[in-house]
mmCIF entry with sequence, helices, sheets and N, C-alpha, C, O atoms, coordinates in Angstrom:
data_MODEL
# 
_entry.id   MODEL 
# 
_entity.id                         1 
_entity.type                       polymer 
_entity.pdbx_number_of_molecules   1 
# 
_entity_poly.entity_id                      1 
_entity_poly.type                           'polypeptide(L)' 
_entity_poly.nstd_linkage                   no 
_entity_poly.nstd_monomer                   no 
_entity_poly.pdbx_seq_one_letter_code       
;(UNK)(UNK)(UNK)(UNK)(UNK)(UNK)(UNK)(UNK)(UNK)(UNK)(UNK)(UNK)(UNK)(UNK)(UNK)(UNK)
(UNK)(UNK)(UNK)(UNK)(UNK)(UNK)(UNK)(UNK)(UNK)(UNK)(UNK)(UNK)(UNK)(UNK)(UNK)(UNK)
(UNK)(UNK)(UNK)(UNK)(UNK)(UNK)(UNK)(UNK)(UNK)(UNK)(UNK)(UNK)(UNK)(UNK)(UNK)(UNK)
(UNK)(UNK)(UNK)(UNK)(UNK)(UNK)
;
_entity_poly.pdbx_seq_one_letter_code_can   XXXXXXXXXXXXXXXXXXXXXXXXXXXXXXXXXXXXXXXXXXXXXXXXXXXXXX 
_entity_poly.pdbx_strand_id                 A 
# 
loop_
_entity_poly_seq.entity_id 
_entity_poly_seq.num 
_entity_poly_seq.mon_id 
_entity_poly_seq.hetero 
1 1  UNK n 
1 2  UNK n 
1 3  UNK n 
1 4  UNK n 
1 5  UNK n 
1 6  UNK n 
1 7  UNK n 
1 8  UNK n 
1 9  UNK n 
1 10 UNK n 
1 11 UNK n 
1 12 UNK n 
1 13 UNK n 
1 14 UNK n 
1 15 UNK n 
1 16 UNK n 
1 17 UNK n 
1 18 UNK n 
1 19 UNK n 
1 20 UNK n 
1 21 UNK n 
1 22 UNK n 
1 23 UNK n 
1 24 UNK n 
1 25 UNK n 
1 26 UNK n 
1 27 UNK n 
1 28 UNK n 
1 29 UNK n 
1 30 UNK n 
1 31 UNK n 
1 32 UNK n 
1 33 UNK n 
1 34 UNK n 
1 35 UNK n 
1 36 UNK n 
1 37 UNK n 
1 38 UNK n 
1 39 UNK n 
1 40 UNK n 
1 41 UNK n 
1 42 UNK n 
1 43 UNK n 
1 44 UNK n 
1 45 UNK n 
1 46 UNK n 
1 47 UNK n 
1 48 UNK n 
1 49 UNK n 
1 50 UNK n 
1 51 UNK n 
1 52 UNK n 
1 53 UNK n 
1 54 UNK n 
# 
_struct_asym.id          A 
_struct_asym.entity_id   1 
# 
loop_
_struct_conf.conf_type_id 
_struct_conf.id 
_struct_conf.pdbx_PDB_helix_id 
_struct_conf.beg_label_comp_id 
_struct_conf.beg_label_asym_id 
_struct_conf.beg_label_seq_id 
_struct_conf.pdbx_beg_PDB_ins_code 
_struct_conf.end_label_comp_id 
_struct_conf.end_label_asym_id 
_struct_conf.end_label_seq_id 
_struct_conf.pdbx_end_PDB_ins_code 
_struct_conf.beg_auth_comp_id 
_struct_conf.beg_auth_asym_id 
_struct_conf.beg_auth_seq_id 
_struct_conf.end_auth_comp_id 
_struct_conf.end_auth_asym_id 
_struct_conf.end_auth_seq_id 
_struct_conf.pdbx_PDB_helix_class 
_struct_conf.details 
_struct_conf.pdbx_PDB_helix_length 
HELX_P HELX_P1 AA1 UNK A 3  ? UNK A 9  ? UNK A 3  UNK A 9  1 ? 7  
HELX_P HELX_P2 AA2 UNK A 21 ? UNK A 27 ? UNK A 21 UNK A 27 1 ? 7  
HELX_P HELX_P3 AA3 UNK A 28 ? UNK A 32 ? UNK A 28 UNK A 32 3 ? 5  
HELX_P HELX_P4 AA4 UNK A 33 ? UNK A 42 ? UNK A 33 UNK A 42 1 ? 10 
HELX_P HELX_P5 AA5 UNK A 45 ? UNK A 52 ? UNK A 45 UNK A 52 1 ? 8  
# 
_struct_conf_type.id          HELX_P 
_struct_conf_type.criteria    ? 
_struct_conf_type.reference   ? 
# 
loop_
_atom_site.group_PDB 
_atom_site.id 
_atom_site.type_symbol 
_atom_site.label_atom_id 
_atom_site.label_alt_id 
_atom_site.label_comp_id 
_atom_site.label_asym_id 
_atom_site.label_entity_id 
_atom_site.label_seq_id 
_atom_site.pdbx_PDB_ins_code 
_atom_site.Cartn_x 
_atom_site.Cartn_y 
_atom_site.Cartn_z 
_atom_site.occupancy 
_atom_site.B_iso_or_equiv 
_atom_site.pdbx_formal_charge 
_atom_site.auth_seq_id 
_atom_site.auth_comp_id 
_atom_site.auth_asym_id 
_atom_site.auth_atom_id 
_atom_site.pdbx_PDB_model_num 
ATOM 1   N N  . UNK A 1 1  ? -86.718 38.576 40.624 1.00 0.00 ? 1  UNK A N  1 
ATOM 2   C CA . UNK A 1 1  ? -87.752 39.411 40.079 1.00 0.00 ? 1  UNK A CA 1 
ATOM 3   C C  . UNK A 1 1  ? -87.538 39.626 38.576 1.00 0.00 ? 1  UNK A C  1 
ATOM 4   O O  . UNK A 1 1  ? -88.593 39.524 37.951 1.00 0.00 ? 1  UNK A O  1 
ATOM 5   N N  . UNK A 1 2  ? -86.394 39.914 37.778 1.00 0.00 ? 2  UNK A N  1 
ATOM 6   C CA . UNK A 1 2  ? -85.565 39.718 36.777 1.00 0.00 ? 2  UNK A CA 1 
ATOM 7   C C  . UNK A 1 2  ? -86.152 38.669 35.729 1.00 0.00 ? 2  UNK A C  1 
ATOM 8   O O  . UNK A 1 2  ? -86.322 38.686 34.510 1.00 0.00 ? 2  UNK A O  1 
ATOM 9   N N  . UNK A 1 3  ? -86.445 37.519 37.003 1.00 0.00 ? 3  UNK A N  1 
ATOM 10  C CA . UNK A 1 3  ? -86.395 35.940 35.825 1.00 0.00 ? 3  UNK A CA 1 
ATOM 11  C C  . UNK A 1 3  ? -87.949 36.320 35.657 1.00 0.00 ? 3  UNK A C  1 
ATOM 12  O O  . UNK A 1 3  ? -88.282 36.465 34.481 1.00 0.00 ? 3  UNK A O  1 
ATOM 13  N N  . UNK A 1 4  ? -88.837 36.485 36.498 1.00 0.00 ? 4  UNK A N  1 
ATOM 14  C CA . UNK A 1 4  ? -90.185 36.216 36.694 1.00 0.00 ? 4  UNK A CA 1 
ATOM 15  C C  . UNK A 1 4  ? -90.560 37.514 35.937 1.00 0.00 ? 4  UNK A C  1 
ATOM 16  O O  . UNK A 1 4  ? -91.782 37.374 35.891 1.00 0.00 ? 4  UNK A O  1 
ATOM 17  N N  . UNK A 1 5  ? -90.310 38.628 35.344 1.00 0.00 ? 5  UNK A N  1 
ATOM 18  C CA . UNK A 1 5  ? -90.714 39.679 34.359 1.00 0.00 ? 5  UNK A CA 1 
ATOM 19  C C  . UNK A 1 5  ? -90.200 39.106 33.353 1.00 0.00 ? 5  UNK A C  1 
ATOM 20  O O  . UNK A 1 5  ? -91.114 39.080 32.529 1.00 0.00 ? 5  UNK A O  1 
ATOM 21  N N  . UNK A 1 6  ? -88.892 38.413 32.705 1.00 0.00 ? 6  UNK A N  1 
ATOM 22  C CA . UNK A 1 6  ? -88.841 37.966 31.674 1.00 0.00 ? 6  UNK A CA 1 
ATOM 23  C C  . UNK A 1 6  ? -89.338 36.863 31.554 1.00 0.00 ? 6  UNK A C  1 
ATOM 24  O O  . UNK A 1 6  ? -89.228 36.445 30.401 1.00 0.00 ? 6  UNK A O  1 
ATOM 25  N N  . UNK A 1 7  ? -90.044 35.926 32.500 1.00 0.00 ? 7  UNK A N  1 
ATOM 26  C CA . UNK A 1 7  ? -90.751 34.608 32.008 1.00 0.00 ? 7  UNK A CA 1 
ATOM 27  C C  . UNK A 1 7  ? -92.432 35.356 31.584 1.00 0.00 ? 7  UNK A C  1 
ATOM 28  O O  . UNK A 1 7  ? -93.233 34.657 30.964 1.00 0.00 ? 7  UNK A O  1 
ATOM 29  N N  . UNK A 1 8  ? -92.792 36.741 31.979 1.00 0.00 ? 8  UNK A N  1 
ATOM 30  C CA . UNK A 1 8  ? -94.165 36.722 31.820 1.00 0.00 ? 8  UNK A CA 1 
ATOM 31  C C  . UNK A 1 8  ? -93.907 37.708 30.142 1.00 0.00 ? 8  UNK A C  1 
ATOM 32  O O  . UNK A 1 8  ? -94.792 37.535 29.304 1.00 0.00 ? 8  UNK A O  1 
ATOM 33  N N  . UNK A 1 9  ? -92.921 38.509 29.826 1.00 0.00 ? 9  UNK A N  1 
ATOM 34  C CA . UNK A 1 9  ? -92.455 39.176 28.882 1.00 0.00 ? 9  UNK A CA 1 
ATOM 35  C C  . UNK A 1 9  ? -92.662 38.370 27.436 1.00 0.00 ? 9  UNK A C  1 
ATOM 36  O O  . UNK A 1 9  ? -93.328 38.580 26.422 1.00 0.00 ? 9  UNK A O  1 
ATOM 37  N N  . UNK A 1 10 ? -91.497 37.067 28.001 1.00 0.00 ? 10 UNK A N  1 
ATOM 38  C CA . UNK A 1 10 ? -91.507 35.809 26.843 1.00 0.00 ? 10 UNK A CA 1 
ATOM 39  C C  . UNK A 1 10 ? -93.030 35.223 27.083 1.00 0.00 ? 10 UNK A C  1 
ATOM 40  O O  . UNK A 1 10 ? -92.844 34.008 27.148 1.00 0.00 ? 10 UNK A O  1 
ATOM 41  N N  . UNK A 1 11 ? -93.988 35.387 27.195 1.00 0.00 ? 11 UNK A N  1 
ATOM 42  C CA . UNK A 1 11 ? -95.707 34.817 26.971 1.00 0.00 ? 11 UNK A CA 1 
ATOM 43  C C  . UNK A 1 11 ? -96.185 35.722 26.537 1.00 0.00 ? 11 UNK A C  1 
ATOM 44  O O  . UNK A 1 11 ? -97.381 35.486 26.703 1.00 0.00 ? 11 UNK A O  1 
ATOM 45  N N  . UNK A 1 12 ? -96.088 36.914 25.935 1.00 0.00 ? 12 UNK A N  1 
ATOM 46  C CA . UNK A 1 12 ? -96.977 37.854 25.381 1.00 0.00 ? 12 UNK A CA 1 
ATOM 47  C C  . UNK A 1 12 ? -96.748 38.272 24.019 1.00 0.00 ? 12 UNK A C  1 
ATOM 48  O O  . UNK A 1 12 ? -95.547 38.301 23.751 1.00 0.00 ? 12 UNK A O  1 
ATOM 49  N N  . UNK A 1 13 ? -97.508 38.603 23.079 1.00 0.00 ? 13 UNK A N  1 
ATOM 50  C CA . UNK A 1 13 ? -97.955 38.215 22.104 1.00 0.00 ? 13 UNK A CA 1 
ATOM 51  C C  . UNK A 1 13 ? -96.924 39.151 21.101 1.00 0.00 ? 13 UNK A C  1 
ATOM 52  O O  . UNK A 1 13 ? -96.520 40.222 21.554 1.00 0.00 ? 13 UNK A O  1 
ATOM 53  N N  . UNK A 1 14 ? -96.505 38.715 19.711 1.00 0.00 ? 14 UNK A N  1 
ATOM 54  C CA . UNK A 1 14 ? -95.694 39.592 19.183 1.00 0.00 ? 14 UNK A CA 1 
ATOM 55  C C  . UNK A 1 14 ? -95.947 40.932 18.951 1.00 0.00 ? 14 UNK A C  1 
ATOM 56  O O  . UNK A 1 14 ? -95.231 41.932 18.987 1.00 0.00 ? 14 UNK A O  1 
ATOM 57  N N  . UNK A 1 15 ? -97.310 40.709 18.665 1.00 0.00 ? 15 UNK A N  1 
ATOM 58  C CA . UNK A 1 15 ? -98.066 42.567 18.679 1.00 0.00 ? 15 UNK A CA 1 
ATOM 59  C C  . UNK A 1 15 ? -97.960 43.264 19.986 1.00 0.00 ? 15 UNK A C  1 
ATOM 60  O O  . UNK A 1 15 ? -97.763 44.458 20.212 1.00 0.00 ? 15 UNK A O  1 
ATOM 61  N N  . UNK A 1 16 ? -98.104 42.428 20.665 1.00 0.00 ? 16 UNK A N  1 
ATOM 62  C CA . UNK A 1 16 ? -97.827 43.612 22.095 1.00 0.00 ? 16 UNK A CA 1 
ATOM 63  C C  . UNK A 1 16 ? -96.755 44.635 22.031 1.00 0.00 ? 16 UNK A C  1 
ATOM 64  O O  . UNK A 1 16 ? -96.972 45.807 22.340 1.00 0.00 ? 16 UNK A O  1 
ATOM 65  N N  . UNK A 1 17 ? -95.534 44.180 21.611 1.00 0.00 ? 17 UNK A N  1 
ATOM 66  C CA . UNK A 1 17 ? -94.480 45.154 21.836 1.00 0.00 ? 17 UNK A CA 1 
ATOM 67  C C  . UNK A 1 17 ? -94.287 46.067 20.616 1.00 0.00 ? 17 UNK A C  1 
ATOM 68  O O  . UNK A 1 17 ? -93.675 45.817 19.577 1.00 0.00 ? 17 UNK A O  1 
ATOM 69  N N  . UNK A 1 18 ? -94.880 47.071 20.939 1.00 0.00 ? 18 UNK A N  1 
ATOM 70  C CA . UNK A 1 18 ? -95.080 48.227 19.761 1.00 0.00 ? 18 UNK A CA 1 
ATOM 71  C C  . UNK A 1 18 ? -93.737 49.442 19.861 1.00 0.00 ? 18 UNK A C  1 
ATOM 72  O O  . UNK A 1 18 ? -92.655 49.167 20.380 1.00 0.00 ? 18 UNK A O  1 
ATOM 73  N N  . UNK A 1 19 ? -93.924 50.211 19.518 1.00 0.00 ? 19 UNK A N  1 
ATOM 74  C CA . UNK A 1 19 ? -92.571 51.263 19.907 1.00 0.00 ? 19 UNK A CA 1 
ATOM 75  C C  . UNK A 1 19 ? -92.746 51.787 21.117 1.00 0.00 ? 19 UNK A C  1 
ATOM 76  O O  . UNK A 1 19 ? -91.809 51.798 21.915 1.00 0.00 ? 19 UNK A O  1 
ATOM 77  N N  . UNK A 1 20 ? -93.785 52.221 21.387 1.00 0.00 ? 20 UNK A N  1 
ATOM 78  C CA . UNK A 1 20 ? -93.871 52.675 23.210 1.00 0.00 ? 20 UNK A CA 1 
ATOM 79  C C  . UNK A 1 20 ? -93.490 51.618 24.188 1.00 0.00 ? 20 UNK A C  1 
ATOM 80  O O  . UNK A 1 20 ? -92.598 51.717 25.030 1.00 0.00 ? 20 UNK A O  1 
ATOM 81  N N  . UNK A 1 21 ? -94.484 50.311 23.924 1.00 0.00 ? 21 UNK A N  1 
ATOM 82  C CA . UNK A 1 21 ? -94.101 49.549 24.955 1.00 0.00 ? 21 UNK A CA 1 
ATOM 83  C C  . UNK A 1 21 ? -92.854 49.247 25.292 1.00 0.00 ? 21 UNK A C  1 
ATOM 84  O O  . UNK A 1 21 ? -92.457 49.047 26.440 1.00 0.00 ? 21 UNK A O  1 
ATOM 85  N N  . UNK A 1 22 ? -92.028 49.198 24.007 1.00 0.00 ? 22 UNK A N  1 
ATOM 86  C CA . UNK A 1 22 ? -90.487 48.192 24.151 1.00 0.00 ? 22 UNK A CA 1 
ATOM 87  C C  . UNK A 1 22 ? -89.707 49.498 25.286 1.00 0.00 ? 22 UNK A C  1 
ATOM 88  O O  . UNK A 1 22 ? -88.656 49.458 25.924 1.00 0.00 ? 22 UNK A O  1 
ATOM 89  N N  . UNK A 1 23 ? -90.949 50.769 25.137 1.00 0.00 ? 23 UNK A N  1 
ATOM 90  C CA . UNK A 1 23 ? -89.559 51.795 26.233 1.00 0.00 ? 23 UNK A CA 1 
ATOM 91  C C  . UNK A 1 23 ? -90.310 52.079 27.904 1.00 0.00 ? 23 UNK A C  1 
ATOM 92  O O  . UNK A 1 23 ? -90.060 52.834 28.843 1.00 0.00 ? 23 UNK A O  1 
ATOM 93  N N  . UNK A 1 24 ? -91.065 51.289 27.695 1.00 0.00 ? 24 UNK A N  1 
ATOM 94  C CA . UNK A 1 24 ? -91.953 51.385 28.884 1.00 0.00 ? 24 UNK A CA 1 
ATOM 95  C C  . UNK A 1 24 ? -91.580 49.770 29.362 1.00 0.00 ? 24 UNK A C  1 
ATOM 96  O O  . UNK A 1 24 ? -91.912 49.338 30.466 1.00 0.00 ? 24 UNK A O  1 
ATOM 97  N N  . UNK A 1 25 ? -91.042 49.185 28.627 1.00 0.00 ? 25 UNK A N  1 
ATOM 98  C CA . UNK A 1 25 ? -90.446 48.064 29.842 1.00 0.00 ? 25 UNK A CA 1 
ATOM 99  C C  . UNK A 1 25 ? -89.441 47.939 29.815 1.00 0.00 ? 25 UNK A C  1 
ATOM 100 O O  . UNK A 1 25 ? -88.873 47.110 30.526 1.00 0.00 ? 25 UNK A O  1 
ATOM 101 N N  . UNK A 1 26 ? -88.867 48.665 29.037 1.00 0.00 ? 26 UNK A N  1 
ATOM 102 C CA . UNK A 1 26 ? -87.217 49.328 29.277 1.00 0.00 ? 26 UNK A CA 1 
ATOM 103 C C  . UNK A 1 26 ? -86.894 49.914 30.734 1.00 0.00 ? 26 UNK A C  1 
ATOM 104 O O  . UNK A 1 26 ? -85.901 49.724 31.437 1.00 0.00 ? 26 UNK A O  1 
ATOM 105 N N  . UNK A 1 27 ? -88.147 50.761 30.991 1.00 0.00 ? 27 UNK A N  1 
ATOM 106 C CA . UNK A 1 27 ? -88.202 51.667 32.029 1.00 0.00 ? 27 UNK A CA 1 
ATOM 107 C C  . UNK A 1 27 ? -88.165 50.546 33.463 1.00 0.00 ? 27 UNK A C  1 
ATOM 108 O O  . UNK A 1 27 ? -87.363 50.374 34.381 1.00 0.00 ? 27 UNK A O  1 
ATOM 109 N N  . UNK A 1 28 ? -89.414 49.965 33.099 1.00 0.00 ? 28 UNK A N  1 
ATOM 110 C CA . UNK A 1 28 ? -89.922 49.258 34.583 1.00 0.00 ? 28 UNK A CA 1 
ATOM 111 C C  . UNK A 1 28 ? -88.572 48.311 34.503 1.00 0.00 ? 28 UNK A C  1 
ATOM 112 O O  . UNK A 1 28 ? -87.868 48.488 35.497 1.00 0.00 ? 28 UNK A O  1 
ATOM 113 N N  . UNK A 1 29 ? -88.115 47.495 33.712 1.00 0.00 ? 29 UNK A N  1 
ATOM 114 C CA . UNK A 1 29 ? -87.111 46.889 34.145 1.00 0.00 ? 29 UNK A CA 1 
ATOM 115 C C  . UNK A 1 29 ? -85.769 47.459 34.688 1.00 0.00 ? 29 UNK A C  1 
ATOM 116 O O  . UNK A 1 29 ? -85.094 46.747 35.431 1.00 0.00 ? 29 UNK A O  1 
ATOM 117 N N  . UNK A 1 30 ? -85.399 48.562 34.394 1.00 0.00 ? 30 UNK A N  1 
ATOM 118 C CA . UNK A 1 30 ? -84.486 49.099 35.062 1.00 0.00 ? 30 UNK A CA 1 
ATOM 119 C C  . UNK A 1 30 ? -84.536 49.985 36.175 1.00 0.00 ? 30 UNK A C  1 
ATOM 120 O O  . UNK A 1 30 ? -83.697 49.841 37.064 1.00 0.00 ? 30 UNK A O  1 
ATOM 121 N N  . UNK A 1 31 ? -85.560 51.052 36.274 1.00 0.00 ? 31 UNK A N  1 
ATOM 122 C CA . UNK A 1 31 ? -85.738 51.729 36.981 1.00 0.00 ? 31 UNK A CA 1 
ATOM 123 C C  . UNK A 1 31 ? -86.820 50.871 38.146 1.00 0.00 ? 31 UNK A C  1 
ATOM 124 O O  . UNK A 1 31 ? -86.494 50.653 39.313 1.00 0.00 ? 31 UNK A O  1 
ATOM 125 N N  . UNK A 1 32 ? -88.241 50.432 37.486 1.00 0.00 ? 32 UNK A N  1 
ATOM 126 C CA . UNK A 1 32 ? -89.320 50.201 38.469 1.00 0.00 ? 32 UNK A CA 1 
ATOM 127 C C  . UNK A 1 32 ? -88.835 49.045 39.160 1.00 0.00 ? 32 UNK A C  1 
ATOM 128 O O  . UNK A 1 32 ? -88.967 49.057 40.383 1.00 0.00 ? 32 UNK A O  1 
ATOM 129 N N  . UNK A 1 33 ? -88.505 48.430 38.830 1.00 0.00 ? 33 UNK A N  1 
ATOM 130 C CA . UNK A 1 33 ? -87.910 46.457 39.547 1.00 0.00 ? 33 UNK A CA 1 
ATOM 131 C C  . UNK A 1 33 ? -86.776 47.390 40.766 1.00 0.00 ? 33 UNK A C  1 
ATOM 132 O O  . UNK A 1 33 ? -87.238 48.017 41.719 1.00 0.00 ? 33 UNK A O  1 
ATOM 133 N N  . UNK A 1 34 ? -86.021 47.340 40.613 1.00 0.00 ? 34 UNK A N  1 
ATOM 134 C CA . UNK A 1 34 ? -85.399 48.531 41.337 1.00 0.00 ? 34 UNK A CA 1 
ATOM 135 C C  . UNK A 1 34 ? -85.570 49.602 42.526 1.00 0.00 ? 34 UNK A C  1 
ATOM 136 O O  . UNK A 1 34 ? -84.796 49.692 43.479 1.00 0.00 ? 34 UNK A O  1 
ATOM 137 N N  . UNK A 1 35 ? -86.741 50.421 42.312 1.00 0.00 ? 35 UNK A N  1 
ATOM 138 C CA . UNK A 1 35 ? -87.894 51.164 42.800 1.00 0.00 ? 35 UNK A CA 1 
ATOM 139 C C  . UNK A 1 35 ? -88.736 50.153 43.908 1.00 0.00 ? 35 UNK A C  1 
ATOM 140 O O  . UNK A 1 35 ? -89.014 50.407 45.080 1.00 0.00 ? 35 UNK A O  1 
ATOM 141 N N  . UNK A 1 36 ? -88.974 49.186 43.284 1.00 0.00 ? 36 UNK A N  1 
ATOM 142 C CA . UNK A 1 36 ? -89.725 48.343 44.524 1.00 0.00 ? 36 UNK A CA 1 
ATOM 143 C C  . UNK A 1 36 ? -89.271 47.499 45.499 1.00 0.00 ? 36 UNK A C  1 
ATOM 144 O O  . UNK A 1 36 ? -89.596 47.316 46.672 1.00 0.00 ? 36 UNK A O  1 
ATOM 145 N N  . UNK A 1 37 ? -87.934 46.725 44.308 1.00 0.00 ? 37 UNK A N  1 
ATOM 146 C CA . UNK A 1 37 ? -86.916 45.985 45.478 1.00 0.00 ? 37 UNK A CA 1 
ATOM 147 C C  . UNK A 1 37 ? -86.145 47.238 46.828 1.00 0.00 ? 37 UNK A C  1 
ATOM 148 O O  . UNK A 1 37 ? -85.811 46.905 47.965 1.00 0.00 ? 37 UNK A O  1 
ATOM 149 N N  . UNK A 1 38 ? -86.052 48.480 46.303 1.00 0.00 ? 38 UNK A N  1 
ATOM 150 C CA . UNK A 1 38 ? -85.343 49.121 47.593 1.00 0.00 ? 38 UNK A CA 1 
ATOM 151 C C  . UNK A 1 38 ? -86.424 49.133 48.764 1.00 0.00 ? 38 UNK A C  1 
ATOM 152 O O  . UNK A 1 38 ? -86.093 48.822 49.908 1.00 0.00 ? 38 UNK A O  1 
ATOM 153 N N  . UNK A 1 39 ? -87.939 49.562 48.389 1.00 0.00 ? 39 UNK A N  1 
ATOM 154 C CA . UNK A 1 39 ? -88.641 49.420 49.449 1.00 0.00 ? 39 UNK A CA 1 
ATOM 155 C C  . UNK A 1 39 ? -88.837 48.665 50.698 1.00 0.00 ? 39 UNK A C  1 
ATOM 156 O O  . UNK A 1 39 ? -88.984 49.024 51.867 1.00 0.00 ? 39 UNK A O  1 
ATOM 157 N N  . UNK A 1 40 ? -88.780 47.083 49.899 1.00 0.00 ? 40 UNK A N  1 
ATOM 158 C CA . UNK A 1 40 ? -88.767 45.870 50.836 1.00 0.00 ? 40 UNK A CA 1 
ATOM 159 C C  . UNK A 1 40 ? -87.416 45.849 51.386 1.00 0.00 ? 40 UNK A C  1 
ATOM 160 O O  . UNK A 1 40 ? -87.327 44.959 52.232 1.00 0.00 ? 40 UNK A O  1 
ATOM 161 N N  . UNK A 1 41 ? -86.230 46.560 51.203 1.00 0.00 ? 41 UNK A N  1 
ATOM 162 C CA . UNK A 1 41 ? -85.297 46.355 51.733 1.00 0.00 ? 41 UNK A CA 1 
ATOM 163 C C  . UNK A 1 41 ? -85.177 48.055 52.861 1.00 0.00 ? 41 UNK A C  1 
ATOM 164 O O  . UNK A 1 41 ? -84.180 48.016 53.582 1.00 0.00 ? 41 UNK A O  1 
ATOM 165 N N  . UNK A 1 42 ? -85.681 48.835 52.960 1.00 0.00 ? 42 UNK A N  1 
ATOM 166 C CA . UNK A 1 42 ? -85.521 49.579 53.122 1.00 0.00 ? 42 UNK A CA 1 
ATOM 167 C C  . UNK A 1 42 ? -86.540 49.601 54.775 1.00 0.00 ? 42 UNK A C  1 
ATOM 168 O O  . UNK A 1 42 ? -86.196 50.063 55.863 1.00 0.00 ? 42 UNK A O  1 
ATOM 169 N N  . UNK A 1 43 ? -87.708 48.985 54.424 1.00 0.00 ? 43 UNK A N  1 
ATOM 170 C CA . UNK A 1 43 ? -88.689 48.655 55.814 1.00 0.00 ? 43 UNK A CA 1 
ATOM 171 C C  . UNK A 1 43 ? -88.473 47.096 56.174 1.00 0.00 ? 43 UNK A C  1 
ATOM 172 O O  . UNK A 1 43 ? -89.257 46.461 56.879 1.00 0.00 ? 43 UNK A O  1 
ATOM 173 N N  . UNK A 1 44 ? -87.152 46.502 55.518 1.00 0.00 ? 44 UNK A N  1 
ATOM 174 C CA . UNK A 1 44 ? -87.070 45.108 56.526 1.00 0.00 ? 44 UNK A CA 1 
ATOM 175 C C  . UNK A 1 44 ? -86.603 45.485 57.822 1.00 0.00 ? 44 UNK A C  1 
ATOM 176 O O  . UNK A 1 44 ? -87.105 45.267 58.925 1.00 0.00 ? 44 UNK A O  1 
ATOM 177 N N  . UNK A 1 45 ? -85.364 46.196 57.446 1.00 0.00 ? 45 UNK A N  1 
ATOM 178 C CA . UNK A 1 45 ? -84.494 46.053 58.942 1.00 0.00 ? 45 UNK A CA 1 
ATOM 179 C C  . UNK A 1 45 ? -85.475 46.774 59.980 1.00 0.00 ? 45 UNK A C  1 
ATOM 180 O O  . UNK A 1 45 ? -85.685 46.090 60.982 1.00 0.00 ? 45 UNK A O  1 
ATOM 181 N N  . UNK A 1 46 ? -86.196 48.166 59.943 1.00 0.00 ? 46 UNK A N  1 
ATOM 182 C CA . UNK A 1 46 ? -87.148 48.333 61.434 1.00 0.00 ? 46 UNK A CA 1 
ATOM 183 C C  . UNK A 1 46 ? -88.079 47.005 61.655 1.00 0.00 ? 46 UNK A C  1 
ATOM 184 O O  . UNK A 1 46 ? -88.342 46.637 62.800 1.00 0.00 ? 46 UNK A O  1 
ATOM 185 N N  . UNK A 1 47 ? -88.573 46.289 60.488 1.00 0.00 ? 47 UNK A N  1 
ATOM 186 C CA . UNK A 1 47 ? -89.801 45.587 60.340 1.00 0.00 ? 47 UNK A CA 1 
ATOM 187 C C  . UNK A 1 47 ? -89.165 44.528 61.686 1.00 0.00 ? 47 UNK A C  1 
ATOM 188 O O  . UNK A 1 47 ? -89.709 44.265 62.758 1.00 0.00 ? 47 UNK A O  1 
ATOM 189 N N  . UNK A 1 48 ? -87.872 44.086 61.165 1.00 0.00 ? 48 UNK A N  1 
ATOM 190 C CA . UNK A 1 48 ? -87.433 42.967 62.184 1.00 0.00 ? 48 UNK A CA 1 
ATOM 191 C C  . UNK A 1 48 ? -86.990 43.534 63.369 1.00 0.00 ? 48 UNK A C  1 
ATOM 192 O O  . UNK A 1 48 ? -86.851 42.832 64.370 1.00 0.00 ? 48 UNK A O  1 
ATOM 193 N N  . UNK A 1 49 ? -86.695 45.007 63.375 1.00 0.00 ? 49 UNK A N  1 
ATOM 194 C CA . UNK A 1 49 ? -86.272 45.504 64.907 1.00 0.00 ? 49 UNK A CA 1 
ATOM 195 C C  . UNK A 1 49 ? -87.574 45.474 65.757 1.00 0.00 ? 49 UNK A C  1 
ATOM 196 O O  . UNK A 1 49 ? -87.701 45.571 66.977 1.00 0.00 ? 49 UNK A O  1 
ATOM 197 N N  . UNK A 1 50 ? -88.374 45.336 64.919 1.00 0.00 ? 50 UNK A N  1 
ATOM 198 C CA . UNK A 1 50 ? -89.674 45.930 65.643 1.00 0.00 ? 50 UNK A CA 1 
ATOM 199 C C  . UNK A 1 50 ? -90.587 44.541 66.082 1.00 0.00 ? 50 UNK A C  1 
ATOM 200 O O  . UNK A 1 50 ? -91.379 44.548 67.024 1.00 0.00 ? 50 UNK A O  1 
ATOM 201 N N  . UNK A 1 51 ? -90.297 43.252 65.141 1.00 0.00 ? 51 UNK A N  1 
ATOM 202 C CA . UNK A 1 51 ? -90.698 42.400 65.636 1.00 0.00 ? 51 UNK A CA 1 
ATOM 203 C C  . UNK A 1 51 ? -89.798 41.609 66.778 1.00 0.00 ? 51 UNK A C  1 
ATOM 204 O O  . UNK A 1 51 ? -90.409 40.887 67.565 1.00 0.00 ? 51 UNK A O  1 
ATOM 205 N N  . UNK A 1 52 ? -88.263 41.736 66.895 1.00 0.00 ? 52 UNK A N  1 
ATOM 206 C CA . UNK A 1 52 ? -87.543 41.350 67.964 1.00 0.00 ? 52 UNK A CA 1 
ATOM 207 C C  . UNK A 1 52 ? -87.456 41.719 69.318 1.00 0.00 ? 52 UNK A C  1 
ATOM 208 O O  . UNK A 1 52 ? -87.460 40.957 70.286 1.00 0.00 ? 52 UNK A O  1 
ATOM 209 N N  . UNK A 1 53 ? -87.351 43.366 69.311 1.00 0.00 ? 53 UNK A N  1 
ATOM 210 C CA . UNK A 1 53 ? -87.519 44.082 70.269 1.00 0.00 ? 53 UNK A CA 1 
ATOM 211 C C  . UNK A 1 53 ? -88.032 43.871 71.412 1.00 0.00 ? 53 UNK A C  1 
ATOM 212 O O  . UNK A 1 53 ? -87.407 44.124 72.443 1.00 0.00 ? 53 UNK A O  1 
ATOM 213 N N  . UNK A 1 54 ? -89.802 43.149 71.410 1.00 0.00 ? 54 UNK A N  1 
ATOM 214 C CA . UNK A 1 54 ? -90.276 43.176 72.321 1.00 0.00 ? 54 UNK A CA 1 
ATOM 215 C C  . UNK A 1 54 ? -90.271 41.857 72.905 1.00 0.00 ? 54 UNK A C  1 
ATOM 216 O O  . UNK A 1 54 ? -90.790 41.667 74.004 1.00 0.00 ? 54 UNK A O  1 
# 
């Protein structure tokens, strides 16, 4: 997830990254990437109890 935010990061334009932005993807890269990977890890294991189970 890491490579694929910095491959879309490196395509955007030099003006894009102004003083807010550079701390708003400061943020999502550390905190939000993070934030979403625990989710999918967090509803795999019932996801697969729940598809084995029966």
């Amino acid at each position: 997830m890491y490579h694929r935010l910095g491959d879309h990061l490196a395509r955007l334009p030099i003006g894009w990254y102004g003083a807010g932005r550079v701390g708003e993807v400061s943020v999502l890269a550390s905190r939000g990437v993070l934030q979403a990977m625990s989710v999918v890890v967090h509803l795999l294991a019932p996801f697969i109890s729940a598809c084995a189970t029966p």
